[in-house]
C-alpha positions in Angstrom: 134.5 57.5 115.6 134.3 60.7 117.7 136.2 62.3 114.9 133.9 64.9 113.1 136.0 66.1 110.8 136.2 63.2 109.2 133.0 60.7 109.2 132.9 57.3 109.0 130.8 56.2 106.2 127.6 55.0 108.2 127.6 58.1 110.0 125.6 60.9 108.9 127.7 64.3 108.7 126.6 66.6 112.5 128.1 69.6 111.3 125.0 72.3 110.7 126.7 74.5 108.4 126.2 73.7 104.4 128.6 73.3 102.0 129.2 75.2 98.9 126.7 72.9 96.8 123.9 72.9 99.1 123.0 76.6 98.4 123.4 76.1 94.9 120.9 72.8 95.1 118.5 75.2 97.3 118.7 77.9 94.5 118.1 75.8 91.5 115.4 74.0 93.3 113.2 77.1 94.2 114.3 78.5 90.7 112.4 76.0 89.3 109.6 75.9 91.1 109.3 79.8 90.8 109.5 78.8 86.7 106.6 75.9 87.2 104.3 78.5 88.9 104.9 81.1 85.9 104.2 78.9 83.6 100.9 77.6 85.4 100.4 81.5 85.2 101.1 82.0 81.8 99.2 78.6 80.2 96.5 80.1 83.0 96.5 83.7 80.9 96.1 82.1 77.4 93.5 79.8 78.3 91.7 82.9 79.8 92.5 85.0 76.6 91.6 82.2 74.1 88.0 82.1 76.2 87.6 86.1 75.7 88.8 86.0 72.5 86.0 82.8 71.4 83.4 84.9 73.4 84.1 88.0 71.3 84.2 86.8 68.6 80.9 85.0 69.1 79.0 88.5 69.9 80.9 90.4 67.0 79.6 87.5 64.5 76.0 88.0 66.0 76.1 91.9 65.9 77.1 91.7 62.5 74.3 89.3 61.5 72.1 91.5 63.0 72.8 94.5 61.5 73.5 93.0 58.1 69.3 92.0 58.3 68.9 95.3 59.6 70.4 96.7 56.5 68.2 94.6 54.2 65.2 95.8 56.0 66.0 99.3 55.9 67.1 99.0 52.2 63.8 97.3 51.1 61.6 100.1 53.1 64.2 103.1 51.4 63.0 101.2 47.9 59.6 101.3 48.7 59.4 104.9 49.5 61.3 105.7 46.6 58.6 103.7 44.0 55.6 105.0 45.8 55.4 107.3 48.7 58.0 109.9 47.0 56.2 110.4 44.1 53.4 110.9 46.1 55.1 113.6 48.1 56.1 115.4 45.2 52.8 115.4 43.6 51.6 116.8 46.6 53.9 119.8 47.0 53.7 120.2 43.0 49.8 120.5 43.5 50.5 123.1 46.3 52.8 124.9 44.5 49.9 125.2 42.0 47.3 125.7 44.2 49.4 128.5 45.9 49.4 130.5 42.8 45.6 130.6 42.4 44.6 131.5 45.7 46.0 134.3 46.9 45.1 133.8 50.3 47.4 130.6 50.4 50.5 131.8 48.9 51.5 132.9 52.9 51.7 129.6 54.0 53.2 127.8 50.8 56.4 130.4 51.3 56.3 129.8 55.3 56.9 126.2 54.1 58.5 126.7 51.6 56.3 125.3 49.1 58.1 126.7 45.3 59.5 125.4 42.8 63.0 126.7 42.9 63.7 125.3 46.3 61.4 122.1 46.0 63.4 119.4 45.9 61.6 115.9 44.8 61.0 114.0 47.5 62.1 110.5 45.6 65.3 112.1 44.6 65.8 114.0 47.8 68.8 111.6 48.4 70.9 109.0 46.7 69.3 105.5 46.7 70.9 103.2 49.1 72.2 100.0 46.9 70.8 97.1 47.9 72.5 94.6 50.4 74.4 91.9 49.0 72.7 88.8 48.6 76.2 86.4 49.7 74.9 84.1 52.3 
């Protein structure tokens, strides 16, 4: 029983140094573990990415709505100068123009401004008219 080379079966083995297949076992076991914790890190990563990604999208969609009304504001207002604040413009410069050439004294400040009718440009046709926003809802 004192042998220690060879152990009897009820007697665990005393002799500290592994064997060839305890390394391996060692190995493979912190392998995996290493592999569990990358995965907890990865499935950690996605989770966090599908969150930024949901949150994004979220405030793109809103930003969008918000400039899409925008748009339909700023369309209607471009459409209401065009019908009646242009026109008024232009009369107004075509009465200066006029007014310009009868009195003398006011020609000065109609060319300071450039008030004539070779560089007067209407006012409602000043630039092209914005179409109108979709109506898709």
């Amino acid at each position: 029983m004192d042998n220690l080379e060879n152990p009897t079966p009820g007697q665990p083995n005393q002799d500290p140094t592994p064997t060839p297949a305890q390394p391996m076992a060692d190995e493979s076991n912190d392998l995996h573990a290493q592999l569990e914790a990358l995965r907890g890190v990865v499935n950690l990563a996605l989770v966090l990415m599908l969150i930024v990604s949901g949150t994004l999208t979220t405030y793109m969609m809103r930003q969008w709505r918000s400039a899409k009304t925008e748009l339909e504001q700023l369309s209607a207002g471009i459409t209401a100068y065009q019908k009646s604040t242009g026109p008024a413009m232009d009369e107004f410069v075509r009465r200066t123009v006029e007014y310009s050439r009868t009195h003398p004294d006011f020609a000065p400040l109609a060319a300071k401004y450039h008030f004539n009718e070779a560089g007067a440009t209407p006012a409602s046709q000043g630039r092209p008219a914005v179409p109108p926003a979709s109506s898709k809802k």
